[in-house]
C-alpha positions, 0 to 999 in steps of 0.5 A: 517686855515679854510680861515681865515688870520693869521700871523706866523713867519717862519723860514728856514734853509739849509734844507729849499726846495725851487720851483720856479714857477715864480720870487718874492720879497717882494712886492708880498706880499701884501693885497689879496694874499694867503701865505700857509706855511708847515712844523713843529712847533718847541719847541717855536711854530715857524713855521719851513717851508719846503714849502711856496707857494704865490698864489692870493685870488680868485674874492671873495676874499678868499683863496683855500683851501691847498693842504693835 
């Protein structure tokens, strides 16, 4: 939140929706790159992911802000 990087597990299930801008695996997840997950947090406080988006930081080396 706020720009600032933090790791949370997610977890998807048959009703996860999935858009596909353009094909990735996991070595598109790397250093510099922005992940921004929604969804809801379960009774345990794990994300249950309904959107997962991978974007690149901007020049400065920050993420945008996600969409409300």
């Amino acid at each position: 939140a706020n720009g600032n990087p933090s790791q949370t597990e997610a977890t998807v299930n048959d009703k996860t929706q999935y858009t596909r801008g353009v094909s990735a695996d996991l070595q598109a997840v790397t250093q510099g790159k922005c992940i921004t997950a929604r969804g809801t947090k379960d009774g345990g406080g794990t994300l249950q992911a309904t959107v997962v988006t991978l974007t690149a930081a901007n020049a400065k080396g920050q993420c945008p802000e996600p969409k409300k």
